[in-house]
C-alpha positions as CSV (number, residue, x, y, z in Angstrom):
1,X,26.5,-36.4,13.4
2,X,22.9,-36.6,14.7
3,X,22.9,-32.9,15.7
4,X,23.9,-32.2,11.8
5,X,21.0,-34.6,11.0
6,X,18.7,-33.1,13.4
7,X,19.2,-29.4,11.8
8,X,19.2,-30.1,8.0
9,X,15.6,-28.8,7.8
10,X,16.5,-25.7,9.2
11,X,19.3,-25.6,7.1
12,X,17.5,-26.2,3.5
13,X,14.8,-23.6,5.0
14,X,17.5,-21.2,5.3
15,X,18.6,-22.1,1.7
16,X,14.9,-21.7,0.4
17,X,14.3,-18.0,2.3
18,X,17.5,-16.8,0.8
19,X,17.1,-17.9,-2.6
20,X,13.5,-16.6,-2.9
21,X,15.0,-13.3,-1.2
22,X,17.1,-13.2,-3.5
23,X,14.6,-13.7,-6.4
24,X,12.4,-10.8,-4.8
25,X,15.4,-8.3,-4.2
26,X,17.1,-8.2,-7.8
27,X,14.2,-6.6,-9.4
28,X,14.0,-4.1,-7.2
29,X,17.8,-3.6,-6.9
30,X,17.3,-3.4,-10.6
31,X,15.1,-0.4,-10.5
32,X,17.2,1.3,-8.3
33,X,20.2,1.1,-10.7
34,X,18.1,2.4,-13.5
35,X,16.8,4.9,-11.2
36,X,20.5,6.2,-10.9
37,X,21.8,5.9,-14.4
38,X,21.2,9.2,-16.8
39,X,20.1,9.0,-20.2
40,X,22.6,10.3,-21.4
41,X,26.7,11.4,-20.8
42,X,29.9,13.1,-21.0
43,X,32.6,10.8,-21.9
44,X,36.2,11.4,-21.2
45,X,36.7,12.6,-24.0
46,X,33.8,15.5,-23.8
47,X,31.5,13.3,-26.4
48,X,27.9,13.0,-25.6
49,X,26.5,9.4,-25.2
50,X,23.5,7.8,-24.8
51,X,23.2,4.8,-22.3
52,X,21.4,1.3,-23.4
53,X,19.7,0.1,-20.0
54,X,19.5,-3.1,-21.5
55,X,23.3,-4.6,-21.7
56,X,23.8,-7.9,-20.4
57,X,25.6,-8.2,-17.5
58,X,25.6,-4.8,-16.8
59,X,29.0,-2.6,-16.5
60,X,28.8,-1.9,-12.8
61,X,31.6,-0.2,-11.6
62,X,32.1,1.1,-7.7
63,X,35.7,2.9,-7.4
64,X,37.2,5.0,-8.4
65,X,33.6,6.4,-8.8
66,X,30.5,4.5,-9.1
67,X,29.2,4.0,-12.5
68,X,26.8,1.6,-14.4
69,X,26.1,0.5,-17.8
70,X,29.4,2.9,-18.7
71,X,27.6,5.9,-17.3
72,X,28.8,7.6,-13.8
73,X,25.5,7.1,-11.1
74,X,23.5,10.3,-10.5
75,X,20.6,11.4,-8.3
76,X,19.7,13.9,-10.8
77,X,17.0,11.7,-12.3
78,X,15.1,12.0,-9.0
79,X,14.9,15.9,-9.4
80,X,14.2,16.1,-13.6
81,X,10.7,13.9,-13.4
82,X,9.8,17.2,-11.6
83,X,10.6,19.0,-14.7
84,X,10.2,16.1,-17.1
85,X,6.2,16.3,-15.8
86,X,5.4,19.2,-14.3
87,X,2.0,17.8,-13.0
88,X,3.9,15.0,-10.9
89,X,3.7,17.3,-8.0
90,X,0.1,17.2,-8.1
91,X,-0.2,13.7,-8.7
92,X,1.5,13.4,-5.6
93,X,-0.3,15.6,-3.9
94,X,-3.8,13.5,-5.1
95,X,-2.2,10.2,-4.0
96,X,-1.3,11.7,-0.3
97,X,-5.1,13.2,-0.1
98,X,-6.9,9.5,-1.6
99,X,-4.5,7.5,0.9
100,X,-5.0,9.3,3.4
101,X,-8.8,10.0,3.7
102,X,-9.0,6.6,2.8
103,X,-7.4,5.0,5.5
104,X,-9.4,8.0,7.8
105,X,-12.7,6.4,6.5
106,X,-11.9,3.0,7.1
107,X,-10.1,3.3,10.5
108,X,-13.4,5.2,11.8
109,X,-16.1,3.5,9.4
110,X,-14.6,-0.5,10.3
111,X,-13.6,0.0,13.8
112,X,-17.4,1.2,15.0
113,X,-18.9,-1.4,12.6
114,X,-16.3,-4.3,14.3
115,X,-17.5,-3.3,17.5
116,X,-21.0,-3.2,17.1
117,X,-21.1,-7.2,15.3
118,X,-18.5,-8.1,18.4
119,X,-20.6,-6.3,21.5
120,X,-24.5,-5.0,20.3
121,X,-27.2,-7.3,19.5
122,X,-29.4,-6.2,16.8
123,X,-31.6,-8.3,14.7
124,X,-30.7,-10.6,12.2
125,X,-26.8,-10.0,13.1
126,X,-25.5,-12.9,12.5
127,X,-26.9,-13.0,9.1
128,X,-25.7,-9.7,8.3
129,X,-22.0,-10.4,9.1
130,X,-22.0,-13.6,7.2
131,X,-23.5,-12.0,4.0
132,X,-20.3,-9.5,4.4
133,X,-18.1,-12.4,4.7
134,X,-19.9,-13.9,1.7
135,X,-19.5,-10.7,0.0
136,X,-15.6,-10.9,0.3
137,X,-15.5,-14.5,-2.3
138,X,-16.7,-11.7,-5.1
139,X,-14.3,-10.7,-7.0
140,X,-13.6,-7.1,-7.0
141,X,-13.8,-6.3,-11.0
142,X,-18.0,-8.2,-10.8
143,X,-18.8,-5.0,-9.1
144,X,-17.0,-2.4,-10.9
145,X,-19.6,-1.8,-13.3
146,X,-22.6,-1.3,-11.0
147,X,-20.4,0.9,-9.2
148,X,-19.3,3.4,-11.7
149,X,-23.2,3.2,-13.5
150,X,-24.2,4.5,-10.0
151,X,-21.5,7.2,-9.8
152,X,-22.7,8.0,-13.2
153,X,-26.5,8.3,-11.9
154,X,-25.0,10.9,-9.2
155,X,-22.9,13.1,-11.5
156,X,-19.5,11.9,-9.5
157,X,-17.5,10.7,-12.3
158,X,-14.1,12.6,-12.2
159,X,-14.4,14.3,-8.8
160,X,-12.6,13.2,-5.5
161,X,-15.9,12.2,-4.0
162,X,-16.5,9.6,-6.5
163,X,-13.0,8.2,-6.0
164,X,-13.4,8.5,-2.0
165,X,-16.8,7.2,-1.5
166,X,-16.9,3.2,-2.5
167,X,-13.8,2.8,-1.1
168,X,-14.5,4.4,2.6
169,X,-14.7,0.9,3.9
170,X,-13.6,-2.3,3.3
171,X,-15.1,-6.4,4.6
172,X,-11.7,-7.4,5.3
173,X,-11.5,-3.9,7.8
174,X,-14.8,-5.1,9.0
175,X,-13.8,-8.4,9.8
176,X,-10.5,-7.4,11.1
177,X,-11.9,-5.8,13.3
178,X,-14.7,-7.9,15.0
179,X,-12.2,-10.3,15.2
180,X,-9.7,-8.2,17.6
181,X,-12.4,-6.7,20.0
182,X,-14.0,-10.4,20.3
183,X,-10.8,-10.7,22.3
184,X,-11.1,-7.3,24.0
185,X,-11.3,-7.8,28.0
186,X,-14.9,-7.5,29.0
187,X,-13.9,-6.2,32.7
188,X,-12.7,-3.4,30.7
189,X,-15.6,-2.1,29.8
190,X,-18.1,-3.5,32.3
191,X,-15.8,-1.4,34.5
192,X,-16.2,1.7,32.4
193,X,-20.1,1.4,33.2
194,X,-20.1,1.0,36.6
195,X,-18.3,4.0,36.7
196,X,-21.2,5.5,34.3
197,X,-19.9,5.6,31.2
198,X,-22.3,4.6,28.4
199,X,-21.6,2.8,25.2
200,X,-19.8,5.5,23.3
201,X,-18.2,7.1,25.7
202,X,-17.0,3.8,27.1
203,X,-15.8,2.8,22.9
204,X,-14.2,6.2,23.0
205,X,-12.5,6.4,26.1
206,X,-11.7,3.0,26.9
207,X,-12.1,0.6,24.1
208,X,-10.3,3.0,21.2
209,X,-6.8,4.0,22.7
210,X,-6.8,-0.2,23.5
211,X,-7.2,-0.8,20.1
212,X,-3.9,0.6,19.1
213,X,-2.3,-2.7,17.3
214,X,-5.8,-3.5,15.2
215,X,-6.2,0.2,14.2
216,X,-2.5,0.5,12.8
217,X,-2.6,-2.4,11.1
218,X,-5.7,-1.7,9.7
219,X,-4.0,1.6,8.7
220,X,-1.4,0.5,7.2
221,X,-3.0,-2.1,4.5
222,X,-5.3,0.7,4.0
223,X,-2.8,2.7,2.9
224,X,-0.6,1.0,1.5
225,X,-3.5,-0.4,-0.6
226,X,-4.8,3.0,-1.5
227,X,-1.1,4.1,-2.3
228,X,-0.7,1.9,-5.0
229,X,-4.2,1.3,-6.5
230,X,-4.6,1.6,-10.1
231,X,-8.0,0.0,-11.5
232,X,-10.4,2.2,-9.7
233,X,-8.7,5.7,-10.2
234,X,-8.1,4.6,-14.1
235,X,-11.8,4.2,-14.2
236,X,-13.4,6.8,-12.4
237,X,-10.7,9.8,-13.0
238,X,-10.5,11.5,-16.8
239,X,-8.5,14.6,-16.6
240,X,-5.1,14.4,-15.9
241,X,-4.6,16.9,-13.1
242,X,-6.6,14.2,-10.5
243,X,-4.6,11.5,-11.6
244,X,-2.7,9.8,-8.7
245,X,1.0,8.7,-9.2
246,X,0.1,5.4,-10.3
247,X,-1.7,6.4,-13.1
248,X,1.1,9.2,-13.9
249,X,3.9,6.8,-14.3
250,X,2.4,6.0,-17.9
251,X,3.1,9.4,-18.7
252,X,6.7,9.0,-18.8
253,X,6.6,6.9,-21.8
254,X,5.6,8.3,-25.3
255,X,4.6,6.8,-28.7
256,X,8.5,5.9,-29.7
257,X,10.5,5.6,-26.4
258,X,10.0,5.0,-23.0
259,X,12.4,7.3,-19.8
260,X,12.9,4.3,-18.1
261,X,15.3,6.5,-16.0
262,X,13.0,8.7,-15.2
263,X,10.5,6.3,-14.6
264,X,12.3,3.8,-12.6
265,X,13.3,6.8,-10.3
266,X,9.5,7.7,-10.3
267,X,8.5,4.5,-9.0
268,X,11.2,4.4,-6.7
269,X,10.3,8.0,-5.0
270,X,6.9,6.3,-4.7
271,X,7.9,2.9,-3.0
272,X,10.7,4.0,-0.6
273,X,7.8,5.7,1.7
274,X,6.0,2.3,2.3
275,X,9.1,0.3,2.9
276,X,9.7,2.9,5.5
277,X,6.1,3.3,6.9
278,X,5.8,-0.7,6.6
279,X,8.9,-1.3,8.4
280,X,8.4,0.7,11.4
281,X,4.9,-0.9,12.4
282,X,5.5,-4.2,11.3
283,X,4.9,-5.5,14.9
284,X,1.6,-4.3,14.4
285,X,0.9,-6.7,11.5
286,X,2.1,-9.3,13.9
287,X,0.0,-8.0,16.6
288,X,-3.3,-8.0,14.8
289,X,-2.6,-11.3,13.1
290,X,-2.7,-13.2,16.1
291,X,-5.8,-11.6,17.5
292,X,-7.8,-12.4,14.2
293,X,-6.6,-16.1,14.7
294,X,-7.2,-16.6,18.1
295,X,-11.0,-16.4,17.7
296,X,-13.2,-16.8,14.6
């Protein structure tokens, strides 16, 4: 009796966790069926119908042959927004490129600037890392107009260098950062001198390939973050060839009807990957977390 006691907080936190992951897996469980329902058709009886997303509770149906809202499931969704819109290929394409050379910048940009505020001393350093830090209670959308005018003043409006450029580097990287190579070993590196290595060749050689948990983390949220932006390519892009997938989503809906096949199936395409890439260096979240909390 006291051991049943003893354990009912464990118990109701069990409850809790699988009621809220519950709550956060039907919408995207949702999707998923939407993603694998077509528009429209064939009946049984070789009529054409059309398919109402919206019935409540839905018609799901797994044997003989899986089928949902009276409509057998298909993958062929998944191949038409190909056809649907042709330029989704290149939207693809944009959103691989600003991910990636985003997370490039950042990685390279954040991890020299952690070490220098964790190692060098340069004037008025403390001072300088606390203005960053004071800089990250802004809100993002207080800057977005001094940031395009400028853009403007250059001519970058609508080019990839204008959509790569502000975001090459982030605070939070920054601070990230600092925070894990405060707790890198010294011996480490006062080794590394003895030996006659100097500073970069010792941050190189020695301090970079130790850095391994910080800089994948740091990867990841940058890219996951760059994946799925929307404000700042909606502002600074125009044409719709450099649109990323984000922004080409909206193109599966017109004046009078929205695909939500095709764009649940869209969406879909473009989640999967980070639920992938997040799941197999989720140790590194764990990792990195526990080396910005040690030491502040």
């Amino acid at each position: 009796m006291n051991a049943v006691r003893s354990n009912w907080p464990v118990v109701v936190s069990y409850v809790i966790l699988i009621i809220y992951a519950i709550a956060t897996l039907f919408p995207f469980s949702w999707a998923i069926l939407i993603s694998l329902t077509p528009i429209t058709y064939i009946d049984d009886a070789g009529n054409e119908r059309g398919v109402n997303i919206f019935d409540w509770p839905p018609k799901l149906r797994l044997l003989p042959r899986p089928s949902a809202f009276g409509a057998p499931l298909t993958l062929r969704n998944y191949r038409l927004i190909f056809e649907v819109v042709p330029l989704y290929r290149r939207w693809l394409l944009n959103t691989v490129i600003y991910a990636g050379v985003l997370t490039l910048g950042n990685v390279i940009l954040n991890s020299l600037g952690g070490y220098a505020f964790a190692r060098l001393n340069f004037p008025l350093k403390n001072f300088w890392f606390t203005l960053f830090l004071a800089l990250m209670m802004v809100p993002g959308q207080v800057t977005l107009i001094p940031q395009y005018n400028m853009l403007v003043r250059f001519g970058l409006i609508n080019t990839y260098t204008g959509l790569f450029l502000p975001k090459l580097t982030s605070i939070f990287g920054l601070f990230m950062m600092r925070q894990f190579f405060l707790n890198f070993p010294k011996e480490l590196e006062e080794a590394a001198r003895i030996d006659g290595s100097g500073i970069i060749r010792t941050y190189f050689r020695i301090v970079l390939p130790n850095a391994l948990p910080a800089i994948s983390a740091l990867s990841i949220y940058t890219f996951l973050g760059a994946w799925n932006d929307f404000q700042w390519p909606l502002i600074i892009m125009s044409s719709k060839e450099n649109y990323t997938l984000t922004l080409g989503l909206n193109f599966f809906r017109s004046s009078y009807y929205t695909y939500w096949q095709y764009m649940m199936a869209a969406s879909i395409f473009m989640t999967v990957p980070m639920i992938i890439i997040f799941l197999s260096f989720q140790k590194y979240f764990v990792e990195s977390g526990k080396a910005v909390a040690i030491k502040g």
